[in-house]
DSSP file (Angstrom, degrees, kcal/mol; ACC not computed):
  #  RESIDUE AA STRUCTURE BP1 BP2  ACC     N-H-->O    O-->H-N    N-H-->O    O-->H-N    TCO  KAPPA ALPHA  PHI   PSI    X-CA   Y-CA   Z-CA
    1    1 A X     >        0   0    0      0, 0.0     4,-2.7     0, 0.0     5,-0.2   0.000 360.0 360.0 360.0 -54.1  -82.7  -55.4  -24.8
    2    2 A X  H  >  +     0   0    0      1,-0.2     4,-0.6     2,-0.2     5,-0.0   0.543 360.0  58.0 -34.5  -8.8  -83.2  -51.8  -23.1
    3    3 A X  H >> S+     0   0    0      2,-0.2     4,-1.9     3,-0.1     3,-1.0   0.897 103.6  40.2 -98.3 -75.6  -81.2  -53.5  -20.8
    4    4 A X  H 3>>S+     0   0    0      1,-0.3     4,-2.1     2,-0.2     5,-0.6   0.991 112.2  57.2 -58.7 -54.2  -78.1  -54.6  -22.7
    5    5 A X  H 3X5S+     0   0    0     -4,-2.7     4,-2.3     1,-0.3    -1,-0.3   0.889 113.1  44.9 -59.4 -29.6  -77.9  -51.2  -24.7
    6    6 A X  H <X5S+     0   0    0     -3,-1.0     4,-1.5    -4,-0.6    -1,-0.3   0.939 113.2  43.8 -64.8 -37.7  -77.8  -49.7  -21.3
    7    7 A X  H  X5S+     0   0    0     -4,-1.9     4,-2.1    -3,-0.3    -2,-0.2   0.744 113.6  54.6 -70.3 -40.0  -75.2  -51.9  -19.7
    8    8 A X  H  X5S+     0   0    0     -4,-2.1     4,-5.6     2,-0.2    -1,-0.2   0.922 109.7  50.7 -33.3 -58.4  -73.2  -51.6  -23.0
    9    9 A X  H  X<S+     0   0    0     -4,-2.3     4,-2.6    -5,-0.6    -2,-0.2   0.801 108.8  46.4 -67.0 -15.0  -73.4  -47.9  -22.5
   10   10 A X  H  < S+     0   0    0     -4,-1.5     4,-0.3     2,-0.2    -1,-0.2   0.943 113.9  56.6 -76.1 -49.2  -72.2  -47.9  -18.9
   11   11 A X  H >X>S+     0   0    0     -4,-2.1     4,-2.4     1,-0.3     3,-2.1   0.944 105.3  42.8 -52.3 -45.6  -69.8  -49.9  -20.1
   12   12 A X  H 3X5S+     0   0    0     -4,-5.6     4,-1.2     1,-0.3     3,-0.4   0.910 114.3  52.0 -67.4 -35.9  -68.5  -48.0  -22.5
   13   13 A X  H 3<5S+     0   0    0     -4,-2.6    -1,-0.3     1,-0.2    -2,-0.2   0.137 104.0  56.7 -93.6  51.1  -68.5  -45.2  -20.6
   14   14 A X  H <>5S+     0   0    0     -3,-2.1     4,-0.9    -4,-0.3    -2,-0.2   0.469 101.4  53.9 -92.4 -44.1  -66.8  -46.7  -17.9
   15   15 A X  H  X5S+     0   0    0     -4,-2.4     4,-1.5    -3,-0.4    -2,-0.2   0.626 109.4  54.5 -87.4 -26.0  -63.9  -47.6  -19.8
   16   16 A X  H  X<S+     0   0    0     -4,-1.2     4,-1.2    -5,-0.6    -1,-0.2   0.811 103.2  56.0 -69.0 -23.2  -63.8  -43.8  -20.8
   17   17 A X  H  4 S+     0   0    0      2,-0.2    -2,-0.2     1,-0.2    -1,-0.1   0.806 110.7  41.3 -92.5 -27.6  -63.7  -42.9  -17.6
   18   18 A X  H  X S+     0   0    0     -4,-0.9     4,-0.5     1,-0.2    -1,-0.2   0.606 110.6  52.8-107.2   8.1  -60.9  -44.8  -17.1
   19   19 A X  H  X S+     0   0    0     -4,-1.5     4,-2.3     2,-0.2    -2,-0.2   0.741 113.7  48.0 -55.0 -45.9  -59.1  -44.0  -20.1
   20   20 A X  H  < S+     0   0    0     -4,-1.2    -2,-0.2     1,-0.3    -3,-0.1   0.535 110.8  52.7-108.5  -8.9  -59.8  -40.3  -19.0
   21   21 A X  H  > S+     0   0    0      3,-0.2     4,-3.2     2,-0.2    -1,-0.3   0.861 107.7  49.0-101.2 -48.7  -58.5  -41.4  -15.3
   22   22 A X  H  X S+     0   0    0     -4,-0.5     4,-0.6     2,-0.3    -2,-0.2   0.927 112.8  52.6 -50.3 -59.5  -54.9  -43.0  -16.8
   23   23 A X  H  < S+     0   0    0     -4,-2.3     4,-0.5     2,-0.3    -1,-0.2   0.326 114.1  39.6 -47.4 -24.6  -54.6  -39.6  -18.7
   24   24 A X  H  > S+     0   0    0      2,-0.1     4,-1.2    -4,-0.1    -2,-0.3   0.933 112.5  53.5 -91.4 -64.6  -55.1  -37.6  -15.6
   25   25 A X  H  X S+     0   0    0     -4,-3.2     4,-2.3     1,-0.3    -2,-0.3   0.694 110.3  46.1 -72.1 -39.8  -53.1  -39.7  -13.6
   26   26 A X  H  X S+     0   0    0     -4,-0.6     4,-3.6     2,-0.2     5,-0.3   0.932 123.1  40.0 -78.8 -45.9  -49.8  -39.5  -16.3
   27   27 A X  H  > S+     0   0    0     -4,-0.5     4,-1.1    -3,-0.2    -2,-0.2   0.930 113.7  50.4 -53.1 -39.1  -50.5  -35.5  -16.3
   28   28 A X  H  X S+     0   0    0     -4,-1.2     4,-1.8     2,-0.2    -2,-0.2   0.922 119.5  40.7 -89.4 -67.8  -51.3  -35.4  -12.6
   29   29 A X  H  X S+     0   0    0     -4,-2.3     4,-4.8     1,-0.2    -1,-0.2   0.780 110.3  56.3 -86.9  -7.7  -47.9  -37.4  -12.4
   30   30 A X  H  X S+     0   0    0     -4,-3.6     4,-1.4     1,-0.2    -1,-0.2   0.710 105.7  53.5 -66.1 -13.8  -46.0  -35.2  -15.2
   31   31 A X  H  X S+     0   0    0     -4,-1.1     4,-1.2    -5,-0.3     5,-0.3   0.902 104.7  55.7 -77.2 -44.4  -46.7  -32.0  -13.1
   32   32 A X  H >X S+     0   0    0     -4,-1.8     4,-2.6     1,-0.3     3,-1.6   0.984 106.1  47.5 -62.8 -47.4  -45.2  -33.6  -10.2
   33   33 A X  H 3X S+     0   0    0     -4,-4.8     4,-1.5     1,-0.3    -1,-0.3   0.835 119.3  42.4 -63.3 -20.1  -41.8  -34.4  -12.0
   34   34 A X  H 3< S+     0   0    0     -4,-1.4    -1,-0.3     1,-0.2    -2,-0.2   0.550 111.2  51.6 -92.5   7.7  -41.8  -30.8  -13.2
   35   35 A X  H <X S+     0   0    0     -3,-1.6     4,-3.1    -4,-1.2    -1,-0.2   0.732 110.9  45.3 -72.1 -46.8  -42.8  -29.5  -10.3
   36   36 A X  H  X S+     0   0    0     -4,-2.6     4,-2.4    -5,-0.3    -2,-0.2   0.851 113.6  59.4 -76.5 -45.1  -39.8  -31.5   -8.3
   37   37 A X  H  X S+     0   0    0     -4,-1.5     4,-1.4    -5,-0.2    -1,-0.2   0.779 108.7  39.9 -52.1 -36.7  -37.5  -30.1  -11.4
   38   38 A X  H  > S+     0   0    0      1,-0.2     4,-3.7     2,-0.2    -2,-0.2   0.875 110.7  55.1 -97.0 -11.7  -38.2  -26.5  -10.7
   39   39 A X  H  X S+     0   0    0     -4,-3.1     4,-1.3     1,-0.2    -2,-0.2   0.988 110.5  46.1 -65.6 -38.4  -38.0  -26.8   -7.0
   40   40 A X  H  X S+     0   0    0     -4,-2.4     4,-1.2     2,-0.2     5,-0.2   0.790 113.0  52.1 -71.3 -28.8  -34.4  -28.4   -7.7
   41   41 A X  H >X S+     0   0    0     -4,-1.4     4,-3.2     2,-0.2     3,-3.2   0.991 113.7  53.0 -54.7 -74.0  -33.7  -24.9  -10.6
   42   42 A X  H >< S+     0   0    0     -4,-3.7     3,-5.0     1,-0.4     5,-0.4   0.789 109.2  39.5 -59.5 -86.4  -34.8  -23.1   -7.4
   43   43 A X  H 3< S+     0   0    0     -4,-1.3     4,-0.4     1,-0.3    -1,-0.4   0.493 113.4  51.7 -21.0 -31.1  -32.4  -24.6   -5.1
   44   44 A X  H XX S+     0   0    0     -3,-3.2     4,-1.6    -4,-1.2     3,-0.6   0.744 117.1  47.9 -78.9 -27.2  -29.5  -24.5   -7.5
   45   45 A X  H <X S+     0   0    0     -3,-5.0     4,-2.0    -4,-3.2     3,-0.4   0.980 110.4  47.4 -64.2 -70.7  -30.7  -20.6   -7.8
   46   46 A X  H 3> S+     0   0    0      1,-0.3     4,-1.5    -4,-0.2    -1,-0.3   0.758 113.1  50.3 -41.7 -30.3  -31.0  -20.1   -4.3
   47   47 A X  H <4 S+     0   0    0     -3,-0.6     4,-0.5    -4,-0.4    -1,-0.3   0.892 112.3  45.7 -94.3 -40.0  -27.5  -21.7   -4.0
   48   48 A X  H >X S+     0   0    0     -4,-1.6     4,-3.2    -3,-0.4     3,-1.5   0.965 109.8  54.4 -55.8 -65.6  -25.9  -19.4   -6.7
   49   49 A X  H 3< S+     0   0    0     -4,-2.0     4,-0.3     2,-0.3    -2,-0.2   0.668 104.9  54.3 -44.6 -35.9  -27.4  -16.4   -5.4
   50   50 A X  T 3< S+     0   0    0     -4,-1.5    -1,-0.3    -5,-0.3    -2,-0.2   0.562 110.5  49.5 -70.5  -2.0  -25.9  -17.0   -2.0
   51   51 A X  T <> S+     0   0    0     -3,-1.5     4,-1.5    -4,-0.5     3,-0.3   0.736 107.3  46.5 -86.2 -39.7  -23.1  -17.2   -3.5
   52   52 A X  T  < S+     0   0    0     -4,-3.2    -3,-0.2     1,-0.2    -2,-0.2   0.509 109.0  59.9 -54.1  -9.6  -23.1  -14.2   -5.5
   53   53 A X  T  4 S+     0   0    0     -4,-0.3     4,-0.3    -5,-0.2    -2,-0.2   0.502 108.2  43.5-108.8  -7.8  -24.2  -12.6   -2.6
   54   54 A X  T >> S+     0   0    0     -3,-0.3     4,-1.9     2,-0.2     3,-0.6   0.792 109.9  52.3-106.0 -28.8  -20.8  -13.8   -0.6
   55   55 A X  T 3< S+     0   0    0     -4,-1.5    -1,-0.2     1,-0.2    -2,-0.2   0.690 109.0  55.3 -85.8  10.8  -18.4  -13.0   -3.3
   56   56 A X  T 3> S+     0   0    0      2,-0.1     4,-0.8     3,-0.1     5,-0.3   0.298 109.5  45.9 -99.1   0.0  -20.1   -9.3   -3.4
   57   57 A X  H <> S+     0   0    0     -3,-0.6     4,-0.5    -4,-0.3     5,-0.3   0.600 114.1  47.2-106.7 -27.8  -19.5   -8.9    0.1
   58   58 A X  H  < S+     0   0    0     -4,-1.9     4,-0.3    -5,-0.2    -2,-0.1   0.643 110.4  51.4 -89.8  10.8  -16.1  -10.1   -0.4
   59   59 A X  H  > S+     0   0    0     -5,-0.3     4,-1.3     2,-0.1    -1,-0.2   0.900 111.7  50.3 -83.5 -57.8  -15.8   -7.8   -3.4
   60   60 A X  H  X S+     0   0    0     -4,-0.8     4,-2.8     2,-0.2     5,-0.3   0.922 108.6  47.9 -64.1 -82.2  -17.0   -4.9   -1.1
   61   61 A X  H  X S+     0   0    0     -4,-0.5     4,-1.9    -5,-0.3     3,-0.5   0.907 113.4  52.7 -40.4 -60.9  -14.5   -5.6    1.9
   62   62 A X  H  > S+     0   0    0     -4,-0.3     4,-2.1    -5,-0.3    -1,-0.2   0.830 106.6  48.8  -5.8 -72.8  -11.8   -5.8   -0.7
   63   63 A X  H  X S+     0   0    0     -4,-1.3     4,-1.4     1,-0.2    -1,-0.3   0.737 110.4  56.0 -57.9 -48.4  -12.7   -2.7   -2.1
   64   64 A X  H  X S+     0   0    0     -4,-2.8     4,-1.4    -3,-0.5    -2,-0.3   0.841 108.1  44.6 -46.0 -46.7  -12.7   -1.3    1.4
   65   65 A X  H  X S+     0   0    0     -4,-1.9     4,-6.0    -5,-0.3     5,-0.4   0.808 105.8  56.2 -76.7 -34.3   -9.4   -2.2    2.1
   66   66 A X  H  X S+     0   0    0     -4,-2.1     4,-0.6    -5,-0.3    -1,-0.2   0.879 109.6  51.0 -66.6 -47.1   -8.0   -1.1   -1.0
   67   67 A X  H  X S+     0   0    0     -4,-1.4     4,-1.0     2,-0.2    -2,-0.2   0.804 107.9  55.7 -26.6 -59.8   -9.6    2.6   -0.1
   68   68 A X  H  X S+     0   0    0     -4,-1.4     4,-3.9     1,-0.2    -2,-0.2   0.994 114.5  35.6 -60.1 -55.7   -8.0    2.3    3.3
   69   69 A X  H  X S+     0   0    0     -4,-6.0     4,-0.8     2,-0.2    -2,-0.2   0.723 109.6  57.3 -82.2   1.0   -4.6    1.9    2.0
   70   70 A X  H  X S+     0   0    0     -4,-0.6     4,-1.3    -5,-0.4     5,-0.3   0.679 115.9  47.9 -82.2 -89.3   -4.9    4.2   -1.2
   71   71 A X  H >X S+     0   0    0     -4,-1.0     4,-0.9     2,-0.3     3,-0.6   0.661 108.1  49.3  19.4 -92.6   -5.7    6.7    2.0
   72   72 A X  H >X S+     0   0    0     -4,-3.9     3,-3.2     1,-0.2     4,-1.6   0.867 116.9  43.8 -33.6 -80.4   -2.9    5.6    4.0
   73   73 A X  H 3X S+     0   0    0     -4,-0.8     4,-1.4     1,-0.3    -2,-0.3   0.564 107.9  55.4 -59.2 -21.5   -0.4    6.2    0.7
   74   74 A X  H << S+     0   0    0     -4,-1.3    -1,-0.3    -3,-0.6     4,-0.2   0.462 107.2  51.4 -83.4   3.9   -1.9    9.3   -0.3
   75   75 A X  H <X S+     0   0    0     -3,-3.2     4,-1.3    -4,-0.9    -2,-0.3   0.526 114.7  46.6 -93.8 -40.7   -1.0   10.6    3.4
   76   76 A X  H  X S+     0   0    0     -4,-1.6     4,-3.7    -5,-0.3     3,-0.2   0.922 104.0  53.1 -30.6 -59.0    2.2    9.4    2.8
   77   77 A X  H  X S+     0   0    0     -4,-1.4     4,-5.7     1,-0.3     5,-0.3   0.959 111.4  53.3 -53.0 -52.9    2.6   10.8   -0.5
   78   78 A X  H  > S+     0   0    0     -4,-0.2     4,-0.8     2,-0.2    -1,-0.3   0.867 109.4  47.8 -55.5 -32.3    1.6   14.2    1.5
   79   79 A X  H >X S+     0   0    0     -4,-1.3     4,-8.5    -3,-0.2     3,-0.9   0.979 111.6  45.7 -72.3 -47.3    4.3   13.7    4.0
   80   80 A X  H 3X S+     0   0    0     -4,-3.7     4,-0.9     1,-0.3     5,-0.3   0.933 120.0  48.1 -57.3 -34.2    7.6   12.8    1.2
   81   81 A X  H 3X S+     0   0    0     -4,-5.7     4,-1.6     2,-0.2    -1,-0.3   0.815 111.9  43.4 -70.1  -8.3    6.1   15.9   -0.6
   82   82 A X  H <X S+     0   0    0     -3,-0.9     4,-3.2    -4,-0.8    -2,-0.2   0.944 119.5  47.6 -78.2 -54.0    6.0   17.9    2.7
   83   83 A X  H  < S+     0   0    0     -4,-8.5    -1,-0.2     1,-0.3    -2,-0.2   0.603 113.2  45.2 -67.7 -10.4    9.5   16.4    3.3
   84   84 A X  H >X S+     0   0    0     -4,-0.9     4,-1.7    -5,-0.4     3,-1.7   0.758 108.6  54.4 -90.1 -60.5   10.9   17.2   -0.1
   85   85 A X  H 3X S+     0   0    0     -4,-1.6     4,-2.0    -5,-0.3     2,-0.4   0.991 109.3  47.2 -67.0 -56.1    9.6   20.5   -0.1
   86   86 A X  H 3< S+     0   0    0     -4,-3.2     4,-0.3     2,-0.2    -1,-0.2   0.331 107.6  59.9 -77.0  33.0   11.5   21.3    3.6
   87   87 A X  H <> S+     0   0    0     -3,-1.7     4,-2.5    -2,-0.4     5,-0.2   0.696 110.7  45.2 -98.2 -62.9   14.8   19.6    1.8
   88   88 A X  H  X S+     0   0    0     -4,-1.7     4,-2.3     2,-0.2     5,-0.4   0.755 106.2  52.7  -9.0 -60.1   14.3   22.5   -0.6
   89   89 A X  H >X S+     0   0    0     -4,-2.0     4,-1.3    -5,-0.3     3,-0.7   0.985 119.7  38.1 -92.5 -59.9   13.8   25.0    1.7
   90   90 A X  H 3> S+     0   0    0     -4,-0.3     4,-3.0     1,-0.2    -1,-0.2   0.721 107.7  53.9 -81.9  -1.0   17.0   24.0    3.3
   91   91 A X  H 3X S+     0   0    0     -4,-2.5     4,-1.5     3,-0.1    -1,-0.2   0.897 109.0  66.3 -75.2 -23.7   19.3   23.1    0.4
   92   92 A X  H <X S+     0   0    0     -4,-2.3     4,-0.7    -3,-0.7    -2,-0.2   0.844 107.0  36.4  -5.0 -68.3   17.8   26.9   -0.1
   93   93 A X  H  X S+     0   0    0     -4,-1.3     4,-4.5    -5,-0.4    -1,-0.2   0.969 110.2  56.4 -58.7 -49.5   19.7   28.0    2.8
   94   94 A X  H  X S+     0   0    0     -4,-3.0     4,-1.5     2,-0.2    -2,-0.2   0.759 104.5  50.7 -92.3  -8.4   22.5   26.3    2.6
   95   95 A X  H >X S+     0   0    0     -4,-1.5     4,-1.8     2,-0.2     3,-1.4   0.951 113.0  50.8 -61.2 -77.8   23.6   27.4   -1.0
   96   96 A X  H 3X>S+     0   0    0     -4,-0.7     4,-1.0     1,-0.3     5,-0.6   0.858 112.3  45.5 -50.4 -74.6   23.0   31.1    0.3
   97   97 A X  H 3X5S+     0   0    0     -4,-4.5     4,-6.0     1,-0.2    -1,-0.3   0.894 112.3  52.0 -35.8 -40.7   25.2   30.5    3.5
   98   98 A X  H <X5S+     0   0    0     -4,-1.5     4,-1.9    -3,-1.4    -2,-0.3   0.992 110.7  42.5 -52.9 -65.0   27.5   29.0    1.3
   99   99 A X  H >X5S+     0   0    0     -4,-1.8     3,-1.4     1,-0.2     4,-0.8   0.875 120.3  48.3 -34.3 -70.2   27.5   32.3   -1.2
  100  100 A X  H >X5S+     0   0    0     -4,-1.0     4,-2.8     1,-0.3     3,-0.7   0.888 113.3  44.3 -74.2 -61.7   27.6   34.5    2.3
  101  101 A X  H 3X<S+     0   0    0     -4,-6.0     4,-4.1    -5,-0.6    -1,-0.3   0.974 116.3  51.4 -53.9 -42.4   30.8   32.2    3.9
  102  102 A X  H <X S+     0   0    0     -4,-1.9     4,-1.0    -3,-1.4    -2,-0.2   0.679 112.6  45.8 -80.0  -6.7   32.5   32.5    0.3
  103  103 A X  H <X S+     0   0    0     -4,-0.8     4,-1.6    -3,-0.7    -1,-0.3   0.871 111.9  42.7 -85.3 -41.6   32.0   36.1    0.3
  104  104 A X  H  X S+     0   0    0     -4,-2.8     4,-0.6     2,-0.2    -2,-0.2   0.541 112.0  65.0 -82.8  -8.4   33.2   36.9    3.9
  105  105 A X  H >X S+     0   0    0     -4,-4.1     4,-2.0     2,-0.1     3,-1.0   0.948 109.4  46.6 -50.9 -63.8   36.6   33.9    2.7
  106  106 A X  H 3X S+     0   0    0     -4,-1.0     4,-2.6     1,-0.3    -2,-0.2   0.861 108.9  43.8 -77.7 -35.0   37.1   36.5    0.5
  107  107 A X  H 3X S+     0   0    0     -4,-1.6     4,-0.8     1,-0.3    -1,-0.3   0.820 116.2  52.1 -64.2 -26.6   37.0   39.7    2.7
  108  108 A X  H <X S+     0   0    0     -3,-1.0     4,-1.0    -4,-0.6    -2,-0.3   0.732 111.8  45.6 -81.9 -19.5   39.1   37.8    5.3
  109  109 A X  H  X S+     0   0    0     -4,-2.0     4,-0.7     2,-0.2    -2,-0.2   0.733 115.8  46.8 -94.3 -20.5   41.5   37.0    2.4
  110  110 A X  H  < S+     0   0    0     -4,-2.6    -2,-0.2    -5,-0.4    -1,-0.2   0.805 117.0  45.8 -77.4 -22.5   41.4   40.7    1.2
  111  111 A X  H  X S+     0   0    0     -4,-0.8     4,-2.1     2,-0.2    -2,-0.2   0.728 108.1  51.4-109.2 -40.5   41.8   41.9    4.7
  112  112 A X  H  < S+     0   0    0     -4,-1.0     4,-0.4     2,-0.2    -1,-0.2   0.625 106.1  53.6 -72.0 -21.9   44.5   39.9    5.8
  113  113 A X  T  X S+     0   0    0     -4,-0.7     4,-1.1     2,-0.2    -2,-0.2   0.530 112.0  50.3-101.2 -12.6   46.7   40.7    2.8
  114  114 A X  H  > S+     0   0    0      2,-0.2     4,-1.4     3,-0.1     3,-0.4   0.929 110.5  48.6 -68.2 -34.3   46.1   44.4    3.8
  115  115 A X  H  X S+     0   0    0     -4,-2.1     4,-3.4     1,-0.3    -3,-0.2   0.723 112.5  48.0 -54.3 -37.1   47.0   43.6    7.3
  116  116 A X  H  > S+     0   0    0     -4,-0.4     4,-2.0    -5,-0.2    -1,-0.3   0.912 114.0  45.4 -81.5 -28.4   49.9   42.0    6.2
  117  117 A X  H  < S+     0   0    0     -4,-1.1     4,-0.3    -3,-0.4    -2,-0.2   0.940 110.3  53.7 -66.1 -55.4   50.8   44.8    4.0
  118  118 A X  H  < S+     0   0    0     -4,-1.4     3,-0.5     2,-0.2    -1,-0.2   0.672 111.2  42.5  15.8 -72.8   50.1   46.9    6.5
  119  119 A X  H >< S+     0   0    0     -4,-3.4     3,-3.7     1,-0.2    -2,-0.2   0.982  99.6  86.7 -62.1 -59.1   52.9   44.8    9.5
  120  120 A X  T 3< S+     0   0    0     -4,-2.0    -1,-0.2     1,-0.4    -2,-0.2   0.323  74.4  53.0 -48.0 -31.5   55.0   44.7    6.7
  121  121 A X  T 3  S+     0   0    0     -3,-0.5    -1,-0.4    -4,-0.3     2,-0.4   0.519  96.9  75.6 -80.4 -15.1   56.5   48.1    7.2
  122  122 A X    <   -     0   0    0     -3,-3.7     2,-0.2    -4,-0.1     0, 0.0  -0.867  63.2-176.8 -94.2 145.4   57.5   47.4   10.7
  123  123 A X        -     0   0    0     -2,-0.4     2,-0.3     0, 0.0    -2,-0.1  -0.339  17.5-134.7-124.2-166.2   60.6   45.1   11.2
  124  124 A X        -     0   0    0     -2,-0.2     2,-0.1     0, 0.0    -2,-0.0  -0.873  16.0-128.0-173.3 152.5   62.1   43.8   14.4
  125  125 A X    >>  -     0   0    0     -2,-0.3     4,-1.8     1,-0.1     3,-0.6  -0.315  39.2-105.1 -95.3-175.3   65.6   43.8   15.0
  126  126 A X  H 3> S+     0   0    0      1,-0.3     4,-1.0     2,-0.2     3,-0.3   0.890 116.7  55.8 -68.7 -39.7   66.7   39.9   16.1
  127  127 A X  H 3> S+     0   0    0      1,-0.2     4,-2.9     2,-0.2    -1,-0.3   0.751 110.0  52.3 -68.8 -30.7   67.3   40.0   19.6
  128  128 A X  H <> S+     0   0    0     -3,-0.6     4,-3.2     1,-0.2    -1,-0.2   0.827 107.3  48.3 -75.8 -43.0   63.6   41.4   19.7
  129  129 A X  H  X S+     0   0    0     -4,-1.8     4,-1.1    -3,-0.3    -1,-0.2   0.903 113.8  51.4 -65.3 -32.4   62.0   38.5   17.7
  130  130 A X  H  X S+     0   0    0     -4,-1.0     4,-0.6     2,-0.3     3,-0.5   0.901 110.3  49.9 -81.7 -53.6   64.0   35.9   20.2
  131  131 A X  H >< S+     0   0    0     -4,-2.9     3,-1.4     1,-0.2    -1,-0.3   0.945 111.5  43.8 -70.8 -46.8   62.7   37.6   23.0
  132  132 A X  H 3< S+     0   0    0     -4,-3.2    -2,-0.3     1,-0.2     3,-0.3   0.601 106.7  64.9 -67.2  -3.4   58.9   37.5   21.7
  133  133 A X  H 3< S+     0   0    0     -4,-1.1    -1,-0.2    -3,-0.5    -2,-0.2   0.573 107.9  37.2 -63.1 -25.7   59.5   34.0   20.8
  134  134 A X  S << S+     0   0    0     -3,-1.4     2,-0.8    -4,-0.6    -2,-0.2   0.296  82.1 117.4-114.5  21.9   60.0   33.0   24.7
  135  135 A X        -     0   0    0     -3,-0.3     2,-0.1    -4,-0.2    -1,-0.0  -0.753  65.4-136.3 -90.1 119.7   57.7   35.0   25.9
  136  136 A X        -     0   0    0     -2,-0.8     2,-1.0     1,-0.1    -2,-0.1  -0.158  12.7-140.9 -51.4 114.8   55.1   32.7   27.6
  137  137 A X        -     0   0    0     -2,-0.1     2,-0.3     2,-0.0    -1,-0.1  -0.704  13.4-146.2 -96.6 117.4   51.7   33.7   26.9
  138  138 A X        -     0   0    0     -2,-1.0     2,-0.5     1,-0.0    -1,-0.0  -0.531   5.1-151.8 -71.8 131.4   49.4   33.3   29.9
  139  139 A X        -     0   0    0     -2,-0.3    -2,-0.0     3,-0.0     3,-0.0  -0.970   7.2-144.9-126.4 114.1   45.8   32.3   29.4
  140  140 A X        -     0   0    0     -2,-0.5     2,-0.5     1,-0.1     3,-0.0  -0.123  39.0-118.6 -65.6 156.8   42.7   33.5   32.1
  141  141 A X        -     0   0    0      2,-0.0     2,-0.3     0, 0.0    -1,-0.1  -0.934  32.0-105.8-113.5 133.6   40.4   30.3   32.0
  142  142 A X        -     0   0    0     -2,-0.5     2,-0.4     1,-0.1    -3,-0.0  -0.521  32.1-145.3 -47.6 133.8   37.0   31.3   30.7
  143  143 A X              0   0    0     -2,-0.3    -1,-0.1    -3,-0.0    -2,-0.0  -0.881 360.0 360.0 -70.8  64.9   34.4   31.4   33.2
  144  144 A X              0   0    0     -2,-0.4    -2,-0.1     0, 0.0     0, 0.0   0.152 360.0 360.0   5.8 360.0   31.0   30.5   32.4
């Protein structure tokens, strides 16, 4: 009888043990599938992250380029103001020559109706105008 109550008890724990075995074996294999789940998170991470990491270098080059030509155009900008400021400085000029010719028009117009006033008192009799009208005026050729 010592016999059976041992051989009961092996049994019984035998059939715990492999109750306890199943129980490990369905945890054992629930670890795997969440294991297999987070490697797959990581890989879609890793795949996201290289990918953030190429549309910030193409963010960056962008951004570079955009630098270079705000550059370029603000060395532009400096030349049309350089070139606007010497339009200035000669629409500048040419007003003041302009005053300066319309002032010496007017001294040649003041000076020429004195001149004329001037001839005016000398006459010439006809025969005299006739003759300075055919006289041929000879001209020396300039000589460099």
């Amino acid at each position: 009888m010592v016999f059976a109550v041992v051989a009961g008890e092996v049994r019984n724990l035998a059939s715990r043990s492999a109750q306890a075995a199943k129980e490990i074996k369905g945890l054992i294999e629930e670890s795997v599938n969440r294991v297999q789940q987070g490697s797959k998170l990581v890989n879609n991470a890793a795949a996201t992250m290289i990918d953030i990491v190429s549309s910030v270098t193409r963010v960056n080059d962008i951004m570079g380029e955009i630098a270079s030509a705000s550059e370029e155009q603000q060395r532009g900008i400096e030349q049309v103001a350089q070139a606007v400021s010497q339009m200035d400085q000669v629409t500048q000029q040419n007003a003041s020559l302009v005053e300066e010719a319309a002032v010496a028009t007017e001294q040649l117009a003041n000076q020429a109706d004195h001149l004329s006033s001037r001839v005016a008192v000398f006459t010439l009799e006809e025969h005299e105008v006739a003759r300075h009208e055919s006289v041929q005026l000879q001209i020396a050729p300039v000589v460099s």
